[in-house]
C-alpha positions in Angstrom: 0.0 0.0 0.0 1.7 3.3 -1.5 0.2 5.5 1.7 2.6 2.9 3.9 6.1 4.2 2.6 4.8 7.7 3.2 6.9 10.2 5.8 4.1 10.1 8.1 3.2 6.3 8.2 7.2 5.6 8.6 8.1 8.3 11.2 5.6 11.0 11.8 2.5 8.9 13.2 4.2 7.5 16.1 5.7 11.2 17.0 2.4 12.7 16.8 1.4 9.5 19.5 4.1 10.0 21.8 3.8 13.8 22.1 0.0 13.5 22.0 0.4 10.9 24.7 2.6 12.9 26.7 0.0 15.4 27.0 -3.4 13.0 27.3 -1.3 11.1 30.2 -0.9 14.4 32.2 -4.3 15.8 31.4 -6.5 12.3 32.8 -3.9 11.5 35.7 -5.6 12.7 37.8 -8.9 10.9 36.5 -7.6 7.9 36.4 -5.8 7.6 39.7 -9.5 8.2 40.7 -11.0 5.1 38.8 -8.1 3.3 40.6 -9.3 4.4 43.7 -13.1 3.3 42.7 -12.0 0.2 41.2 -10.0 -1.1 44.5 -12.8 0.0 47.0 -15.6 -1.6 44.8 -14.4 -5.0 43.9 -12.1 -7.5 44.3 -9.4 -8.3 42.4 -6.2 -5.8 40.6 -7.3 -2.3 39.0 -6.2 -3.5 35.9 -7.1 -5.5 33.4 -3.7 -7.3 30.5 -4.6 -9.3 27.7 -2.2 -10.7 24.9 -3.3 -9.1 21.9 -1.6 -8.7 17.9 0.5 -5.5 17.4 2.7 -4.8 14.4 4.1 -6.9 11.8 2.0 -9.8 14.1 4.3 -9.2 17.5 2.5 -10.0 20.5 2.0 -7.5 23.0 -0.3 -7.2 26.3 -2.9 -4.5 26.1 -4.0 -2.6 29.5 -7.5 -1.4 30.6 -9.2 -0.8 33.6 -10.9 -3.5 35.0 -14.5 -3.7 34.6 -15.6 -7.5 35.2 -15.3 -9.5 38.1 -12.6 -11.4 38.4 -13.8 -15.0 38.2 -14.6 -14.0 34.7 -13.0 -16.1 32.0 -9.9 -14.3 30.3 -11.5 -15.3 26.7 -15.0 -15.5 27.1 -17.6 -14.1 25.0 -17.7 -10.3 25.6 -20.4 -8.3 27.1 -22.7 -6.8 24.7 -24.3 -5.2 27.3 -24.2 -2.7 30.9 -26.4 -5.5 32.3 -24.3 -8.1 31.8 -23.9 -9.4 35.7 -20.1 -10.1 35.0 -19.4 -6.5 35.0 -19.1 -4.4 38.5 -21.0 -1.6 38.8 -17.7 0.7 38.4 -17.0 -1.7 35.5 -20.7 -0.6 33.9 -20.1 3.3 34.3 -16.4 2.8 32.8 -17.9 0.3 29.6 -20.2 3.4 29.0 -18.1 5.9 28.7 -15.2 4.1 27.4 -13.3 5.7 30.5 -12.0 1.8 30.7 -9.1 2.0 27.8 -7.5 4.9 29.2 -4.8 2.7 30.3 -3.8 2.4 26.5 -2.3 5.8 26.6 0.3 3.5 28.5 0.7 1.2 25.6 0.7 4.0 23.0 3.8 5.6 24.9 5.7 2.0 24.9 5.2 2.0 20.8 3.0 -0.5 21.1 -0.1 1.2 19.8 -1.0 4.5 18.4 -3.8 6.4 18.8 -5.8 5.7 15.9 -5.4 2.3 13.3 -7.0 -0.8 13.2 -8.9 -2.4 16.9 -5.8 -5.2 18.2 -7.0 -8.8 17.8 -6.8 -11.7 20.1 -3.9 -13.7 18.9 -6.1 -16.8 18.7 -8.3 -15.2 15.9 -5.5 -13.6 13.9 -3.4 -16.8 13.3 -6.9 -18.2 11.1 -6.7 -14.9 9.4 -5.9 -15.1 5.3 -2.6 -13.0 4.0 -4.9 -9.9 2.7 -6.2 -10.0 6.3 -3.2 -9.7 8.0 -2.2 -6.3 6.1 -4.4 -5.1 9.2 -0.9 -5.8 11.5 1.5 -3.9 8.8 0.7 -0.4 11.6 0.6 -0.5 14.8 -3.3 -0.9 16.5 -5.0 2.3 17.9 -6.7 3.2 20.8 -9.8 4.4 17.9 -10.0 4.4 14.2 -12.5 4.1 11.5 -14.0 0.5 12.8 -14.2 1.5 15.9 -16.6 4.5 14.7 -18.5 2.2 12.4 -21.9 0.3 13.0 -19.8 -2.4 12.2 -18.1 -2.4 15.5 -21.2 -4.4 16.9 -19.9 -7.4 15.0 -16.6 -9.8 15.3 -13.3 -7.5 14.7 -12.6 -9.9 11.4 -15.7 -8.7 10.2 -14.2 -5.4 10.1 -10.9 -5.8 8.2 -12.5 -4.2 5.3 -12.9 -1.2 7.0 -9.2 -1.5 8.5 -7.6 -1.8 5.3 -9.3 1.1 3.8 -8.3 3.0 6.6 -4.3 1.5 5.4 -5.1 2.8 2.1 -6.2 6.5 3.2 -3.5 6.5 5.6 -2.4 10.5 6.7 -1.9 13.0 9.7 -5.2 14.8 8.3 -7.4 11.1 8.1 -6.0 10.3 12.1 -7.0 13.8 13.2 -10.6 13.4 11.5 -11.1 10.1 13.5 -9.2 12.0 16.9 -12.5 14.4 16.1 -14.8 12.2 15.2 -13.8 10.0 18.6 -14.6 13.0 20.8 -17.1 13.8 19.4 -19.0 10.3 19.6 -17.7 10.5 23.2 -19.0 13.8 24.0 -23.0 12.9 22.2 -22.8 9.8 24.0 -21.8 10.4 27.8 -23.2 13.9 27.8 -26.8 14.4 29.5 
């Protein structure tokens, strides 16, 4: 894909994640050192949640989030498709909601592991069934948002959504990940706002 060999895709995207980062780490600290606090007094079990999931060029890495399900929840169970789900805590339900939970990513974004917007990281044990044209999703590191996570299409299976990742490889630029950066605020804004 031509928009991979680009100045951006090869240097300036994960500068424009580590500065923005920088800045999104110091500006919710103090947020999230609250959920923490929530999180420990509410439930049992660590503040946060580490999965294995696939990164770029297919390395394995271990995504952070806060943790919103009990902990006698299976690691790879089927996922909650709703607030009501009774594996969720009630901090867990308020954090699903407002997507408050993936803050912790910031973390993996700094480490080089993520940026803030590409394709959603899979679960290793669904990417290694994936076909070759599939697995051009893993050729940029996985965001935080990015055009399948703003879809409808979010409601189905990740895989079901490579189509929408690899347009989002072909249309790759600093002006397409601040679009989606807007978009994602904006979605959060609409949503949590009353």
């Amino acid at each position: 894909m031509e928009r991979l060999s680009s100045f951006y895709a090869k240097h300036g995207k994960h500068l424009f994640d580590a500065v923005a980062a920088c800045f999104l780490v110091l500006l919710f600290s103090p947020l999230m050192a609250l959920i923490a606090i929530l999180i420990k007094l509410t439930s049992r079990g660590p503040v946060f949640f580490s999965h294995k999931r696939v990164g770029l060029n297919n390395e394995l890495f271990l995504i952070h989030k806060f943790r919103s399900l009990h902990i006698d929840t299976p690691s790879y169970s089927e996922k909650p498709d709703s607030t009501e789900d009774v594996r969720i805590t009630q901090v867990g339900k308020w954090l699903r909601k407002t997507s408050l939970d993936e803050l912790p990513q910031l973390l993996n974004v700094l480490k080089g592991e993520m940026s803030l917007v590409g394709p959603r990281p899979e679960m290793p044990f669904l990417a290694e069934h994936y076909e070759p044209w599939e697995n051009q999703r893993h050729l940029v590191r996985p965001g935080m948002t990015g055009l399948w996570q703003l879809s409808p299409r979010r409601r189905g299976s990740i895989r079901e959504g490579i189509p929408v990742d690899l347009e989002y490889l072909e249309n790759l630029s600093l002006w397409n990940d601040f679009k989606i950066l807007l978009r994602t605020f904006k979605v959060f804004w609409d949503n949590n706002t009353y």
